[in-house]
C-alpha positions in Angstrom: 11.4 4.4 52.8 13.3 1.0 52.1 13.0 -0.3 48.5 12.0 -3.5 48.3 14.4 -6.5 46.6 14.6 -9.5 44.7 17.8 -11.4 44.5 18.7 -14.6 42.0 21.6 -16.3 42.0 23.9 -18.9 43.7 26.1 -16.2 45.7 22.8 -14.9 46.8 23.4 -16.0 50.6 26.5 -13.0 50.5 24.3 -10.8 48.6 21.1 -10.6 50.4 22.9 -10.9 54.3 24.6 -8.0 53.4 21.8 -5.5 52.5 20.0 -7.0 55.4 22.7 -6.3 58.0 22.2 -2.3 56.2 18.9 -1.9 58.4 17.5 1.1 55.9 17.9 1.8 52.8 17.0 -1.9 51.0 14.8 -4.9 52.0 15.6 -8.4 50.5 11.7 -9.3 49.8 12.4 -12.6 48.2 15.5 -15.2 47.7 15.0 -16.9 43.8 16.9 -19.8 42.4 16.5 -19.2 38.5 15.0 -15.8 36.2 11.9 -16.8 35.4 11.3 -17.2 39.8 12.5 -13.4 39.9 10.4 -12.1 36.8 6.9 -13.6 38.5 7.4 -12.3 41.5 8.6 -9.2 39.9 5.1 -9.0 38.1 3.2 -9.9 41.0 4.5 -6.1 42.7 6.6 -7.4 45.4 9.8 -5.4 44.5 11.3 -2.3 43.0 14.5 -3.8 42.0 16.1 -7.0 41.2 19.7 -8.3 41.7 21.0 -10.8 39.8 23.6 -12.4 42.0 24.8 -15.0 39.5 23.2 -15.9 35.6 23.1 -12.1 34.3 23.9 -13.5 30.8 20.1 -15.1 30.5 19.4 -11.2 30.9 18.2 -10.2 27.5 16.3 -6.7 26.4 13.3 -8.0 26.1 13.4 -8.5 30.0 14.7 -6.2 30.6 12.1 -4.2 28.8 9.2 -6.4 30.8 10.5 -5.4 34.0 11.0 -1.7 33.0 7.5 -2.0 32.6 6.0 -3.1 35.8 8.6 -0.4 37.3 11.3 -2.7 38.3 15.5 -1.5 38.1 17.8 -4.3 37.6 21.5 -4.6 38.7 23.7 -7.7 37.8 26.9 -8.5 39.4 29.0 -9.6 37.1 33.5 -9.1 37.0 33.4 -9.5 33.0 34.0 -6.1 31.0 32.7 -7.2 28.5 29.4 -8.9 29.8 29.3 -5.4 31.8 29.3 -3.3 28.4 26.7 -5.5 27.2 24.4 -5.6 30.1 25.0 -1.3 29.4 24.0 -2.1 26.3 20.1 -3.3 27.4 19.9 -1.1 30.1 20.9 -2.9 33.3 23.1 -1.2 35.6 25.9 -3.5 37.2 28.2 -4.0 40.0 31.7 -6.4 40.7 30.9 -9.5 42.1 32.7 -8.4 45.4 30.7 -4.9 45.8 30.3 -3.5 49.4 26.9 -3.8 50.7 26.5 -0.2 51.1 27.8 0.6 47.8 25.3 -2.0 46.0 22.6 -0.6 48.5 23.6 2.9 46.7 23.4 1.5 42.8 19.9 0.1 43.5 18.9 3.3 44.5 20.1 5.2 41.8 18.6 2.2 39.5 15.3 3.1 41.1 15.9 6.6 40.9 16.8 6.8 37.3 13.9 4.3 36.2 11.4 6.4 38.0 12.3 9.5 38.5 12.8 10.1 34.4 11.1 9.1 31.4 12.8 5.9 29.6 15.2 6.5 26.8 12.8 5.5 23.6 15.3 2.6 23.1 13.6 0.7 26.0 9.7 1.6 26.7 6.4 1.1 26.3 6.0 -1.7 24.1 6.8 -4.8 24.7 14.3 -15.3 17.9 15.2 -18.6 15.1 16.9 -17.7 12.2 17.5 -19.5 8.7 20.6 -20.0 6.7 23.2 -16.9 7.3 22.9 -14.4 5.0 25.0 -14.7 1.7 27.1 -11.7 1.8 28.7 -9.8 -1.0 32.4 -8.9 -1.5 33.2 -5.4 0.5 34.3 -3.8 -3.0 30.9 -4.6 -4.4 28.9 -3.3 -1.5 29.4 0.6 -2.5 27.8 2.2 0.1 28.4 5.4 1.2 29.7 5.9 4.4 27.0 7.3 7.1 27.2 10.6 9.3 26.3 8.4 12.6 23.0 10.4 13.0 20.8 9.1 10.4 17.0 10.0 10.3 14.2 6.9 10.6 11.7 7.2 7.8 8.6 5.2 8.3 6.0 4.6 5.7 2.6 3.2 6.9 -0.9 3.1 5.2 -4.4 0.9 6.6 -5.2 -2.1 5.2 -5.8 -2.6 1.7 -3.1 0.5 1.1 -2.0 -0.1 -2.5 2.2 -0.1 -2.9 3.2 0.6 0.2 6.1 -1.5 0.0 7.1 -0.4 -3.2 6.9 3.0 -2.4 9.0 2.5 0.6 11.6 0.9 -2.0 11.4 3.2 -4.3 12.4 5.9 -1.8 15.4 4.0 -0.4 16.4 3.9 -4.2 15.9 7.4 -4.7 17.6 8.6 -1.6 20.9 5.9 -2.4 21.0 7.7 -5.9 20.9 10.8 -4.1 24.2 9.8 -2.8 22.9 9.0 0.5 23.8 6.3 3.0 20.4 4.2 3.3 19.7 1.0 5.6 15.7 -0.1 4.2 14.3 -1.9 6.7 11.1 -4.9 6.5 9.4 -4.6 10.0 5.7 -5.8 8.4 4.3 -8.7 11.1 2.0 -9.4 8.6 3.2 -9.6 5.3 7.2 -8.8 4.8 7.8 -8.4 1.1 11.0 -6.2 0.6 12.7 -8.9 -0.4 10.1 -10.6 -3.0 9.9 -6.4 -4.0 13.8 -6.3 -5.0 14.0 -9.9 -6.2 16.4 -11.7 -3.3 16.0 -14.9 -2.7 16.4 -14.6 0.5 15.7 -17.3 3.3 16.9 -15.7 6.1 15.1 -13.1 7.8 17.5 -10.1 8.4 15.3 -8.5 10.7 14.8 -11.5 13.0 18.7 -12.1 13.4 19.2 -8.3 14.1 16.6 -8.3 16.8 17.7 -11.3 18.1 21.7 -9.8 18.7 19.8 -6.4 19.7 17.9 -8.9 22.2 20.7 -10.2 23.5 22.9 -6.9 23.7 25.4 -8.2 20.8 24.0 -6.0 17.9 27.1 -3.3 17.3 27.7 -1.7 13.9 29.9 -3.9 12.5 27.3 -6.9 13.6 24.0 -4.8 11.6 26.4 -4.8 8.5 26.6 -7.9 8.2 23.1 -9.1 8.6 22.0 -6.1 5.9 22.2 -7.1 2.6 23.6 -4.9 -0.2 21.6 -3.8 -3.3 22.8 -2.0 -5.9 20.6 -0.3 -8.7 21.7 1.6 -11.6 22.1 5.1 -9.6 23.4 3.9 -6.5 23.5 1.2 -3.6 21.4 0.9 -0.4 21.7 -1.8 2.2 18.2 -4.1 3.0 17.2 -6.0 6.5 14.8 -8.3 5.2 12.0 -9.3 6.1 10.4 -12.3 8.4 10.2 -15.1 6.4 7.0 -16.5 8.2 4.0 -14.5 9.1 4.0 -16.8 12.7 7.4 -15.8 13.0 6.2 -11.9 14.2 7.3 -12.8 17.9 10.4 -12.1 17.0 9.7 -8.5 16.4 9.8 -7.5 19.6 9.6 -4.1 20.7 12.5 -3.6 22.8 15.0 -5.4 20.3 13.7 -3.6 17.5 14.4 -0.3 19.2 17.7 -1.4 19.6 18.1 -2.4 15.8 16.3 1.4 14.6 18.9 3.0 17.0 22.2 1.0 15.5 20.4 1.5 12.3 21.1 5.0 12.9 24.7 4.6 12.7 25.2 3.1 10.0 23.1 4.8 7.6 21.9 8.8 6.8 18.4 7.6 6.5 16.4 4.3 7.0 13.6 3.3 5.5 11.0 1.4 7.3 8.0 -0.5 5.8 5.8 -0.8 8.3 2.7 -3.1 9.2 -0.6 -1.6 8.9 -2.3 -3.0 12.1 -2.6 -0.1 14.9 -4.6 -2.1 17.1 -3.2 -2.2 21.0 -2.7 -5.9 21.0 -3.8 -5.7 25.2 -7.4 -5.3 23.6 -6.6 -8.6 22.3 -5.2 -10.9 24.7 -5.6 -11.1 28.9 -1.5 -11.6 29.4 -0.5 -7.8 29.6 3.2 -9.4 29.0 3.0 -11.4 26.0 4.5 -10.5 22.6 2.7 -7.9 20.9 2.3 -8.8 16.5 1.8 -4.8 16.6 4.5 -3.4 18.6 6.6 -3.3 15.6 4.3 -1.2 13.8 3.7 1.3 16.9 7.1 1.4 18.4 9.1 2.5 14.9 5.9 4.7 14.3 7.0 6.5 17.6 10.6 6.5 16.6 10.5 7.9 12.9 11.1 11.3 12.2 9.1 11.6 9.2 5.5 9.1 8.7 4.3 8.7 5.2 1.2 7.6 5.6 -0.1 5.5 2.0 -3.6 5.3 0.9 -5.9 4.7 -2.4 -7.4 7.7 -4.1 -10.9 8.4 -5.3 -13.9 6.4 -3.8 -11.9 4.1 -1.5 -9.8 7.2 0.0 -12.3 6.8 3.0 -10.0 3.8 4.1 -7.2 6.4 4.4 -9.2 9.2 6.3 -10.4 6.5 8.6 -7.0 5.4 9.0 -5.6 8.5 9.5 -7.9 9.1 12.4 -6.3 5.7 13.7 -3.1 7.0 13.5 -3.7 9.9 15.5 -5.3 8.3 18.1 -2.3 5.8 18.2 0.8 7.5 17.8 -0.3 11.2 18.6 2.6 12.8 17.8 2.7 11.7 14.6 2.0 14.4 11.8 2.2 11.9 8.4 2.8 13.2 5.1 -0.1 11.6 3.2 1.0 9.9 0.0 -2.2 9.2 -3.1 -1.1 6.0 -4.3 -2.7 4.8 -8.3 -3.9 7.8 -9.0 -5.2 8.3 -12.8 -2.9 10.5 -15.1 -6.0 12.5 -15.6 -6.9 13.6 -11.8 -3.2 15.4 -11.9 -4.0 18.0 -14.4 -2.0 18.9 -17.9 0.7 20.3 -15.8 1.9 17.0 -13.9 5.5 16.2 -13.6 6.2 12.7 -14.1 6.6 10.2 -10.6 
């Protein structure tokens, strides 16, 4: 069965007579003159692959990501190496500009293969940028952080709303783990309320976050590009790097899921562990909006819930526990696969027993 195609692009006249002088395995379904032409009729279910002729570099993740989701392969023709390692980097498959018919014919097919035929890699999926003043960074020699393995674990700590600390815990075990001699990235990816930095005292104007998503985004976000958007903090026992947080609660668009994905994944590689202090909204934010497609304040929260290997999940003792057990149930129904290690925050000296060990 022929696959049906959308093209874009000003050499779109080569492009698309090509594939149709093939006669099998593609059918150019639609000629568009910009991106946002080829993502409606994209959404509309007219194709199962797009080729971007001409203007790849408006291709971002998030796009990407949007028309991974309504089940559509990309491939972008492009001569650059470089824009062709970063177009790899977001998940688009590309060709030289002077491809054979047949062999682009081939590409889409394995683009529409590969998208269809296997589950996403979590770095692109289910879910779904302006910046301040740069960052002021610190001299290398004071920024003593240990050197990573390359295959750090994510650490997510999460608790419903009204959860006491759950930014200072998340701090706290950053610290510890740094002191530990560990390699630590600690990470602010609350929609709602960012307050690492206010936490550990930065005066920071810049969100972090929001200028690593918006590299990630834009498939510029490498190692050496993370490190220099993460802030260095150094405690008495050791030093840990920090992605702030969003500066502005109505700044949470910038959290996207796709991006983010991207940042937890470099994050990876340039830290043993990272920290991330989550939002507490589970909600599916298509419950609260008609536009299936539009940014999602939650998708933070869920997609690094579904990427962490380890969920502390932070709640109030005693008689307002029941927001935890209530949340917990959220959880599961959320994130199944999640199995949190509960954390009793503000409990009295007196409910531990005579035998306590100091926290």
């Amino acid at each position: 069965m022929s696959i049906p195609v959308v093209t874009v692009g000003q050499a779109r006249e080569d492009v698309v007579g090509g594939l149709e002088r093939l006669h099998g395995p593609v059918t150019v379904v639609r000629r568009c003159t910009e991106l946002t032409e080829l993502l409606a009729a994209c959404q509309s279910g007219l194709a199962r692959a797009a080729v971007v002729a001409d203007g790849c570099e408006g291709l971002t993740a998030s796009l990407v990501d949007r028309l991974g989701a309504v089940g559509v392969a990309i491939i972008a023709l492009t001569d650059d190496a470089d824009e062709a390692a970063r177009l790899r980097g977001i998940g688009v498959a590309s060709a030289l500009t002077g491809v054979e018919s047949a062999a682009l014919a081939g590409r889409i097919a394995e683009a529409v293969a590969q998208l269809t035929g296997t589950a996403r890699d979590a770095t692109f999926g289910s879910g779904l940028g302006e910046t301040s003043a740069a960052l002021r960074q610190r001299p290398a020699d004071h920024a003593d952080v240990p050197p990573a393995s390359g295959a750090g674990k994510i650490i997510a700590v999460w608790g419903p709303a009204g959860s006491p600390g759950r930014t200072f815990v998340a701090a706290n075990i950053a610290g510890e783990l740094a002191a530990d001699g560990k390699s630590v990235l600690l990470v602010d990816a609350d929609s709602y309320g960012a307050s690492i930095a206010a936490v550990l005292g930065l005066l920071d104007e810049s969100a972090g976050i929001a200028q690593a998503c918006r590299l990630a985004d834009q498939g510029l976000l490498d190692a050496d590009a993370l490190l220099k958007v993460a802030t260095p903090v150094t405690t008495k026992l050791g030093t840990f790097r920090v992605l702030t947080g969003i500066t502005r609660a109505d700044r949470w668009t910038e959290l996207r899921a796709a991006a983010l994905s991207l940042v937890l994944e470099r994050a990876k590689e340039i830290a043993d562990v990272v920290v991330v202090d989550t939002g507490f909204c589970l909600e599916a934010d298509e419950e609260l909006s008609f536009d299936t497609m539009a940014p999602r304040r939650n998708a933070a929260t869920l997609r690094t819930l579904e990427l962490a290997d380890t969920v502390y999940a932070v709640g109030p003792p005693i008689r307002w526990g029941s927001r935890l057990v209530r949340g917990l149930a959220e959880l599961e129904l959320a994130v199944p696969q999640v199995s949190p290690v509960v954390v009793m925050n503000k409990v009295r000296a007196a409910a531990v027993g005579r035998s306590r060990n100091a926290s």
